[in-house]
C-alpha positions as protocol buffer text, in pm:
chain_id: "A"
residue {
  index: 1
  type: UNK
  ca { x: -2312 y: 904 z: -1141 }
}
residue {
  index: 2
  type: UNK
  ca { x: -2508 y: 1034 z: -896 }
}
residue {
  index: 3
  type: UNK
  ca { x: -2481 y: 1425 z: -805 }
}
residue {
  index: 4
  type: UNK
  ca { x: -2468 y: 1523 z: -461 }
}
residue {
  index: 5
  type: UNK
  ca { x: -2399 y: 1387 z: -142 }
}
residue {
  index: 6
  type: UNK
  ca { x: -2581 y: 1122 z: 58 }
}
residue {
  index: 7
  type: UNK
  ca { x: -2729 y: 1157 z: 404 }
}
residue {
  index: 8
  type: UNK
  ca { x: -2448 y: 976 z: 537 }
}
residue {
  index: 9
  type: UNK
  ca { x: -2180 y: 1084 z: 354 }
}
residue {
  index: 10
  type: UNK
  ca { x: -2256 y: 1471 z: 394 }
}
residue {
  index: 11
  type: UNK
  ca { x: -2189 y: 1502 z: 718 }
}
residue {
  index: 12
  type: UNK
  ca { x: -1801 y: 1375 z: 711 }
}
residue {
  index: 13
  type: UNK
  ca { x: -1743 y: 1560 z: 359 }
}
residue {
  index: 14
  type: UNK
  ca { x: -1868 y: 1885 z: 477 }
}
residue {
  index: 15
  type: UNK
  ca { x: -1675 y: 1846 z: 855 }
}
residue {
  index: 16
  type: UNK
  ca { x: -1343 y: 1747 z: 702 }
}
residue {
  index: 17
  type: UNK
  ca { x: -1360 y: 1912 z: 386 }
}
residue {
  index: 18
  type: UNK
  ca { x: -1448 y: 2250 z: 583 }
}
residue {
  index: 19
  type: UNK
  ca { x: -1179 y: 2203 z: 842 }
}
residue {
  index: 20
  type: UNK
  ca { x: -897 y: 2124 z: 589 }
}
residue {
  index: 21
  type: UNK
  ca { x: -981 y: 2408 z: 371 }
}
residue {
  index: 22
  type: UNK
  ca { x: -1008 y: 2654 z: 626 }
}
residue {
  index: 23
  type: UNK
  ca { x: -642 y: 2530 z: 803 }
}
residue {
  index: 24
  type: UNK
  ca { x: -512 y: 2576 z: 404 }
}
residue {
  index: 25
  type: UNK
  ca { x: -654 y: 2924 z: 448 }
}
residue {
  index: 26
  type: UNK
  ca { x: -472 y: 3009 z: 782 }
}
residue {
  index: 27
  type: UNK
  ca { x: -150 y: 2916 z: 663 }
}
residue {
  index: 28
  type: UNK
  ca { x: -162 y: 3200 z: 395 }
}
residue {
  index: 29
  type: UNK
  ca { x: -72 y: 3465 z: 669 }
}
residue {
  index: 30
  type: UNK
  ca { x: 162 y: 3272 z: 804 }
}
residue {
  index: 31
  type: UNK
  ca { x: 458 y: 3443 z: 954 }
}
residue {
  index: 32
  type: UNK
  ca { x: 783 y: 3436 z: 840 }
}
residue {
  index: 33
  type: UNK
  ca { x: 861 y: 3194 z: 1191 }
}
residue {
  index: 34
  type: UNK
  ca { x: 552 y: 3008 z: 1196 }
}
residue {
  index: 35
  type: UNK
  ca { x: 662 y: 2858 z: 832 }
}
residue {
  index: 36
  type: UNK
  ca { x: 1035 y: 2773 z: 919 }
}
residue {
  index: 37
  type: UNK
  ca { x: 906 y: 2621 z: 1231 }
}
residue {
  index: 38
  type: UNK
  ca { x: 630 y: 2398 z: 1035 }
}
residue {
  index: 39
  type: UNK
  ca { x: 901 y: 2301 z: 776 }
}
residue {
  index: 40
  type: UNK
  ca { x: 1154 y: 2236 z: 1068 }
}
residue {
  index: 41
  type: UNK
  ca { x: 940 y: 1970 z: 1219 }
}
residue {
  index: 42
  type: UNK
  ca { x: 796 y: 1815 z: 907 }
}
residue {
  index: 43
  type: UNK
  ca { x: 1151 y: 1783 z: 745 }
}
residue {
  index: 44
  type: UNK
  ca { x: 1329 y: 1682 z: 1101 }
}
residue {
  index: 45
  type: UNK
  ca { x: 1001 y: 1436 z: 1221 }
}
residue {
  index: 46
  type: UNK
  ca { x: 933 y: 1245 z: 880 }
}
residue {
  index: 47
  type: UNK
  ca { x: 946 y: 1478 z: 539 }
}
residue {
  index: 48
  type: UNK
  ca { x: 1342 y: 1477 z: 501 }
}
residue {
  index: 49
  type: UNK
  ca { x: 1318 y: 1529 z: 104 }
}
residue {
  index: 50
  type: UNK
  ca { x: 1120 y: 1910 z: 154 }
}
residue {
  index: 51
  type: UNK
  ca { x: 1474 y: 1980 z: 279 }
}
residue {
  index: 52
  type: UNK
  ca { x: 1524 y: 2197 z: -110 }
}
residue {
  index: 53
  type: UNK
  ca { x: 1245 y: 2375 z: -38 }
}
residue {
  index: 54
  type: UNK
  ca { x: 1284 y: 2684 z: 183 }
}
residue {
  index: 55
  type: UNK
  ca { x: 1001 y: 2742 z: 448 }
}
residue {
  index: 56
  type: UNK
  ca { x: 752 y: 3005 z: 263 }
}
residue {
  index: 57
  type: UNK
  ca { x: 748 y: 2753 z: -83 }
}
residue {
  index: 58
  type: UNK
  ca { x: 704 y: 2461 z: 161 }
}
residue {
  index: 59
  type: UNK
  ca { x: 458 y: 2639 z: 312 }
}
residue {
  index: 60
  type: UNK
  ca { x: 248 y: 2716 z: 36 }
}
residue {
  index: 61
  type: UNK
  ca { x: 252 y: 2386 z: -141 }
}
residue {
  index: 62
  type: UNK
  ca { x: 105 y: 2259 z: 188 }
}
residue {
  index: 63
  type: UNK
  ca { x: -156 y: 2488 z: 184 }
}
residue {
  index: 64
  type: UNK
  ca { x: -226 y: 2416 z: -193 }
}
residue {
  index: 65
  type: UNK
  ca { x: -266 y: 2045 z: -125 }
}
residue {
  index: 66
  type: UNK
  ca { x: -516 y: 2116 z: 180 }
}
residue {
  index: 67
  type: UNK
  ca { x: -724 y: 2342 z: -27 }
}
residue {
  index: 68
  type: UNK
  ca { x: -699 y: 2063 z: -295 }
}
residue {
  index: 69
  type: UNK
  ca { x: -794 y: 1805 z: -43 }
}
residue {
  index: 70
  type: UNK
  ca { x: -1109 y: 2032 z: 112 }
}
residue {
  index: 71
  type: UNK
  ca { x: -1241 y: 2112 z: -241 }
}
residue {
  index: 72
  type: UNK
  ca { x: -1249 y: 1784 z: -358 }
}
residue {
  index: 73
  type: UNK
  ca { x: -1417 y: 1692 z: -28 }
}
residue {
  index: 74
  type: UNK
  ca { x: -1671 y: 1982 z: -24 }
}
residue {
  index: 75
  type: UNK
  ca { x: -1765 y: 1961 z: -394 }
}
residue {
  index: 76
  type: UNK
  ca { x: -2058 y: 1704 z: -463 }
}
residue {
  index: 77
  type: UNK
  ca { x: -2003 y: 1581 z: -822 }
}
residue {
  index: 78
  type: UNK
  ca { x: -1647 y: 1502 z: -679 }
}
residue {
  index: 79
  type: UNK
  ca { x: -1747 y: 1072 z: -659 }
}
residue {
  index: 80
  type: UNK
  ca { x: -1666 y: 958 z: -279 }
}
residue {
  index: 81
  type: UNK
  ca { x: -1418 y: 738 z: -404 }
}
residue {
  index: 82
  type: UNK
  ca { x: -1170 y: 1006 z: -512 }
}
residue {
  index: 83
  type: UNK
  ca { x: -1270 y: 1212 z: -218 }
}
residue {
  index: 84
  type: UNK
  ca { x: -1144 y: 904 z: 28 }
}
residue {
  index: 85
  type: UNK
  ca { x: -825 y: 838 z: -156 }
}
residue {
  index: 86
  type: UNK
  ca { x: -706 y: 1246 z: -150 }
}
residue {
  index: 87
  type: UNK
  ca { x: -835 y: 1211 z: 213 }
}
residue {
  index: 88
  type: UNK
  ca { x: -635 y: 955 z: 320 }
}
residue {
  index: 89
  type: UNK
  ca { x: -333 y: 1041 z: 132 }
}
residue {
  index: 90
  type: UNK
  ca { x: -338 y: 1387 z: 323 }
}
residue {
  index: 91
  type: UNK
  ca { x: -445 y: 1208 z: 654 }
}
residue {
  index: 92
  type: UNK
  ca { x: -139 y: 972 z: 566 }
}
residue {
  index: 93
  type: UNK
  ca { x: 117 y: 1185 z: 571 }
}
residue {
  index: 94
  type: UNK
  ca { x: 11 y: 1339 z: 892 }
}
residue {
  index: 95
  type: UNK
  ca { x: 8 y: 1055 z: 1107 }
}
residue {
  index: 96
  type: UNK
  ca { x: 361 y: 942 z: 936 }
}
residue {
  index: 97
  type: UNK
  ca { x: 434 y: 1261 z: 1116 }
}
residue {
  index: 98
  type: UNK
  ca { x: 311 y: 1190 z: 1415 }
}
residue {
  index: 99
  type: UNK
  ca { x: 387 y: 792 z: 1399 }
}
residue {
  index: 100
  type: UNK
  ca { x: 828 y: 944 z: 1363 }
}
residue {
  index: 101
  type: UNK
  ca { x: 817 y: 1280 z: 1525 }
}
residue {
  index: 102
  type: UNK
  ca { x: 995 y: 1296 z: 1855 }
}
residue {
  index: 103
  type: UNK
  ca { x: 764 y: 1361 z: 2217 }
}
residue {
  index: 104
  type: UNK
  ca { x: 485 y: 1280 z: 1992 }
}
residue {
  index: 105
  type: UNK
  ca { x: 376 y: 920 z: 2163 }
}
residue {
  index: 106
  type: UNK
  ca { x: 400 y: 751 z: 2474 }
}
residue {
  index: 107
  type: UNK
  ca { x: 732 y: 543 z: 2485 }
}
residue {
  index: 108
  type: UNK
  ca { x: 661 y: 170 z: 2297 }
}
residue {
  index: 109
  type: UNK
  ca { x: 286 y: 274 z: 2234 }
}
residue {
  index: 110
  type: UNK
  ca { x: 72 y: 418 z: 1980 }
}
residue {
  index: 111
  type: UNK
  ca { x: -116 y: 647 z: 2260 }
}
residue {
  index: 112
  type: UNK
  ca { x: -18 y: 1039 z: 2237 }
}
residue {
  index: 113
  type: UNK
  ca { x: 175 y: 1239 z: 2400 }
}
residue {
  index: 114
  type: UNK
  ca { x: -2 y: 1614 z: 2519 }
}
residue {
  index: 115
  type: UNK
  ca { x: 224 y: 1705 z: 2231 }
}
residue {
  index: 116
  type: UNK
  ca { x: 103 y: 1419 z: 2017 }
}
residue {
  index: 117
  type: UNK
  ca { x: -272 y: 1525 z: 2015 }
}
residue {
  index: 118
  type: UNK
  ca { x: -283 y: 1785 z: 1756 }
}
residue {
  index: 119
  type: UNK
  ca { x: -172 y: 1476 z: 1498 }
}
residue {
  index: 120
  type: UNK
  ca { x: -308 y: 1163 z: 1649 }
}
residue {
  index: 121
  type: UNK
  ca { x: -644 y: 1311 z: 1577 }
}
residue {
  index: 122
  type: UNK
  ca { x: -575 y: 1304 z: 1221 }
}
residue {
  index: 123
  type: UNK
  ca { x: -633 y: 891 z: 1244 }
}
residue {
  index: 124
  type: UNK
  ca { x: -1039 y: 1051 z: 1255 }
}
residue {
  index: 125
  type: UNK
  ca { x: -939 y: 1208 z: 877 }
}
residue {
  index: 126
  type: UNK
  ca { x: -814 y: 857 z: 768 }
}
residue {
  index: 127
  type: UNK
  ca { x: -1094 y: 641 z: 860 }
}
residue {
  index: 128
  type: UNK
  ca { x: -1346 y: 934 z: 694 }
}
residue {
  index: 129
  type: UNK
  ca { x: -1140 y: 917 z: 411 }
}
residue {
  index: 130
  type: UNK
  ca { x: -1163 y: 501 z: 414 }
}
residue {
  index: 131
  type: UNK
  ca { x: -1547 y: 535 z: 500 }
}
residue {
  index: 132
  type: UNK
  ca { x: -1590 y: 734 z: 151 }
}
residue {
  index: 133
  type: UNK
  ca { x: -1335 y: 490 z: -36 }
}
residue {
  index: 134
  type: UNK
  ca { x: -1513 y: 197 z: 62 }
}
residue {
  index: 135
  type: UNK
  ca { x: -1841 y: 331 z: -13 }
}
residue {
  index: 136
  type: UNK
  ca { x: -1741 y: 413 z: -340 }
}
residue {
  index: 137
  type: UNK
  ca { x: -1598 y: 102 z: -407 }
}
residue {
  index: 138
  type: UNK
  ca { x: -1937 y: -100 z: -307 }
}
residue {
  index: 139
  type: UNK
  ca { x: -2179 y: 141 z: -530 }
}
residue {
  index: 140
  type: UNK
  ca { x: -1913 y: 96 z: -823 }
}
residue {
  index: 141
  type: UNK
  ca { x: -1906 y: -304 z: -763 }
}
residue {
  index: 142
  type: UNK
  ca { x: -2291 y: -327 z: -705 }
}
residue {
  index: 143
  type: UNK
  ca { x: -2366 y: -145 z: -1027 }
}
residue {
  index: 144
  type: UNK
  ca { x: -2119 y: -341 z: -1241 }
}
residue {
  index: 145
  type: UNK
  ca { x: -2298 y: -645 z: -1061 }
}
residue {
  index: 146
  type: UNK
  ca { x: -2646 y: -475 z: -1187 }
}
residue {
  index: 147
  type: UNK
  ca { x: -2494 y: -443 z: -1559 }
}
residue {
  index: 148
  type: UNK
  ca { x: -2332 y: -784 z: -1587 }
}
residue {
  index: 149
  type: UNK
  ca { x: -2730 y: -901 z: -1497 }
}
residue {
  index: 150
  type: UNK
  ca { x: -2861 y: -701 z: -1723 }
}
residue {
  index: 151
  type: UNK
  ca { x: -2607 y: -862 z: -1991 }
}
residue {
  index: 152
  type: UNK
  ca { x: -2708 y: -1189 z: -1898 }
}
């Protein structure tokens, strides 16, 4: 396995990777309000099982998982493939969020709201996420192509 990113590839990991991590890093000094009002929404708008966890725990497993997310992006011997999949899992879960919370879309459309920005823009995360998985997936597929050759 290669170590390291590629030209192409450097550029999203280090954007999203950055952005995530730092976001994990804000909600450390999160007030006391600012985490019941995060959990509020995410349990209310498309999280319902968080509902056992009180605001500060939910808080800081979600700003585990970011930092989890933005180190495996930022790190180079992570392989692109993993990097995609924790991206889009993350990215995921934030549009579910914005695809079932309330004053978040335009009625019958997919097109935000004001209110519906802050997530929709999260559908960038996913396809950087599918970018790396897909890339992944071809370099893994041409080198088994190169070894079955070499077999032959």
């Amino acid at each position: 396995m290669a170590r390291g990113f590629t030209r192409w590839e450097a550029p999203l990991r280090l954007a999203s990777g950055g952005f995530i991590l730092q976001q994990a890093l804000a909600k450390r000094d999160l007030p006391a309000e600012g985490a019941q009002g995060l959990h509020e929404f995410a349990k209310a708008a498309a999280l319902p099982w968080i509902d056992d966890l009180d605001a500060e725990e939910f808080v800081d497993l979600l700003s585990l998982g970011e930092a989890a997310v933005g180190g495996l992006l930022l790190a180079p011997f992570v392989p692109r493939r993993i990097a995609g999949l924790a991206l889009m899992g993350f990215s995921g879960l934030l549009l579910r969020l914005y695809w079932k919370a309330p004053g978040q879309r335009q009625p019958g459309s997919i097109t935000p709201t004001p209110d519906g920005i802050p997530l929709a823009k999260d559908v960038w995360l996913f396809a950087i996420g599918l970018a790396l998985f897909v890339a992944g997936s071809r370099r893994k597929e041409r080198a088994g192509r190169k070894a079955r050759k070499g077999d032959a």
